[in-house]
C-alpha positions, 0 to 999 in steps of 0.5 A: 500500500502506498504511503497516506494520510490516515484521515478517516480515524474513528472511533465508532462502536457497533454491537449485534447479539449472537445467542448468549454472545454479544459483539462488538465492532471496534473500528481503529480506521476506515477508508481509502487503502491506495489500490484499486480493485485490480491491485488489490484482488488481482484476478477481479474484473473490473466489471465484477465490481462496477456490475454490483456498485449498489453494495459496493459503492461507496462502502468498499469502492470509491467510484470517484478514485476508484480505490478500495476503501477497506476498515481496520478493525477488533471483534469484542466479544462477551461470551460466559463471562469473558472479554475476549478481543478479535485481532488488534489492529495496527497500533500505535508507535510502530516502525514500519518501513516496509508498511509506511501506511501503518507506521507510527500510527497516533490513534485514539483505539483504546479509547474508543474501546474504552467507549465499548466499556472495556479497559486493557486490564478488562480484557481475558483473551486475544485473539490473532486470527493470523501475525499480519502488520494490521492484526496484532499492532495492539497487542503491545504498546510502548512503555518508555523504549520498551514495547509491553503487552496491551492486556496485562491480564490476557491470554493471548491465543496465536496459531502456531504455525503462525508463528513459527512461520512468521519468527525471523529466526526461522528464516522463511521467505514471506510473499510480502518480503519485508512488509511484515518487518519488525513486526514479530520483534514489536508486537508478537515476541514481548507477549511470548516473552511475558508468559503470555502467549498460547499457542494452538494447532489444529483447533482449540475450544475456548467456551461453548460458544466459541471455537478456534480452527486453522484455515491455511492459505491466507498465511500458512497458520491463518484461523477462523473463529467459529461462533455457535450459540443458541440459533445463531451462527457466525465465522471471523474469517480474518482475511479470507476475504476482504471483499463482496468480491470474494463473497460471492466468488471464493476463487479470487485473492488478494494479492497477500495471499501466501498459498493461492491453492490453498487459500481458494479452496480455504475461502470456497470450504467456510463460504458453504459452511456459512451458506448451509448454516445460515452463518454470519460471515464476518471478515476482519476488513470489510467496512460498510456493513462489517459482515454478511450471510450467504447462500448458494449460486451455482458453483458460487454464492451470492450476498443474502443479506448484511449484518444488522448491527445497531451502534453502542450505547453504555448502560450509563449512556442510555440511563442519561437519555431516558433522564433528559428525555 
């Protein structure tokens, strides 16, 4: 991504109720990413995204430029007592030569999770669906010259694969090369050293509600967070997929995909999942709406509708209106 002006920082809350679950979307930034649809999916027509402009445009396209406007954003999660945090974003503070669009970041992001009702200290458990620059900048912040954990109190769950694949000791040769530089060092090896960390294969229960599974392709240890409670049904996919593009076309990557094989056949696997369950499907960057449920098309799918999400109040916040009303 090209270097720019984050400009469009925000700090909007959005809540929806999933059986016992309650989610909320905490947004870090929203906007413009410097790619055009071609750049940033390249197998995607044009046509692909002008065809379907009633959803896309301007919530994931802006037609006037023509870049793809994308959100970074956390998932807080309240299941059987717990506060658990779905990526972290990009973070302030951090080094990024490689990423100068995500290099040190001034963002007002624990204050607007702050407004969700959620201090560091409040947080039990977080989540790295996969070690990308813009989803584990938050896990550290900086105290003095030392980078310390964000959430003192949390576990932090990381997929193993991850991250060996991603520690620099072990030497591997990533597709972003060296967009992903100091990232490891700043923001995944302080929570490791604290005792922190908690690294998982395969898949791991972290309540009745919530289960973690690997779903390789995006990046080799690259997981989704599978929400079953009540009637209700939802998937985090990470990046799996960043947009409606991909939605109802599961054969088109973006261009950060490690495994291309691996990540169509990944993305088309969860997407019937979703369609044959009737499961929200929630990635990590889609702005707009935020997630969507999908059914069956053929050999694709195609958008049924999108997740009905109704913005934050705080119970101290709600009293206050009903007073003054």
């Amino acid at each position: 991504m090209e270097h720019m002006e984050l400009t469009e920082l925000t700090g909007q809350t959005e809540q929806i109720e999933l059986g016992d679950v309650t989610v909320t979307r905490v947004k870090e930034y929203y906007g413009p990413v410097g790619m055009t649809p071609g750049a940033f999916i390249p197998t995607s027509r044009e046509d692909a995204w002008r065809d379907n402009d009633a959803w896309h445009a301007p919530d994931f396209l802006d037609p006037r430029t023509n870049i793809v406007n994308a959100a970074v954003q956390s998932w807080l999660l309240r299941s059987e007592g717990k506060t658990i945090l779905v990526d972290t974003g990009a973070g302030n503070d951090k080094e990024r030569p490689y990423s100068p669009v995500w290099s040190h970041l001034r963002t007002d992001f624990l204050a607007t999770l702050g407004r969700a009702g959620v201090a560091p200290e409040d947080v039990d458990i977080v989540i790295n669906t996969h070690l990308h620059v813009d989803h584990v900048g938050w896990n550290t912040c900086l105290d003095g010259r030392d980078w310390v954990p964000t959430f003192p109190n949390a576990t932090y769950l990381l997929p193993k694969d991850d991250f060996d694949f991603w520690n620099p000791d072990n030497g591997h040769k990533p597709l972003l090369g060296r967009g992903n530089q100091n990232v490891f060092e700043d923001s995944v090896a302080p929570v490791h050293r604290a005792g922190q960390v908690h690294l998982w294969e395969g898949s791991h229960r972290i309540d009745d509600n919530l289960r973690l599974d690997t779903a390789p392709g995006h990046t080799p240890g690259s997981s989704v967070l599978t929400l079953v409670s009540g009637t209700d049904r939802a998937v985090f996919v990470g990046d799996l997929l960043h947009s409606p593009v991909q939605l109802v076309d599961p054969e088109h990557n973006s261009c950060f995909c490690e495994d291309p094989v691996g990540a169509r056949a990944t993305r088309r696997r969860i997407l019937g999942w979703a369609a044959d369950r009737n499961a929200l499907v929630v990635p990590a960057h889609l702005g707009g709406h935020g997630a969507a449920e999908v059914e069956r098309s053929g050999d694709a799918f195609a958008i049924k509708g999108w997740a009905p999400f109704t913005p934050y109040v705080r119970a101290e916040e709600d009293e206050a209106q009903v007073t003054n009303a």
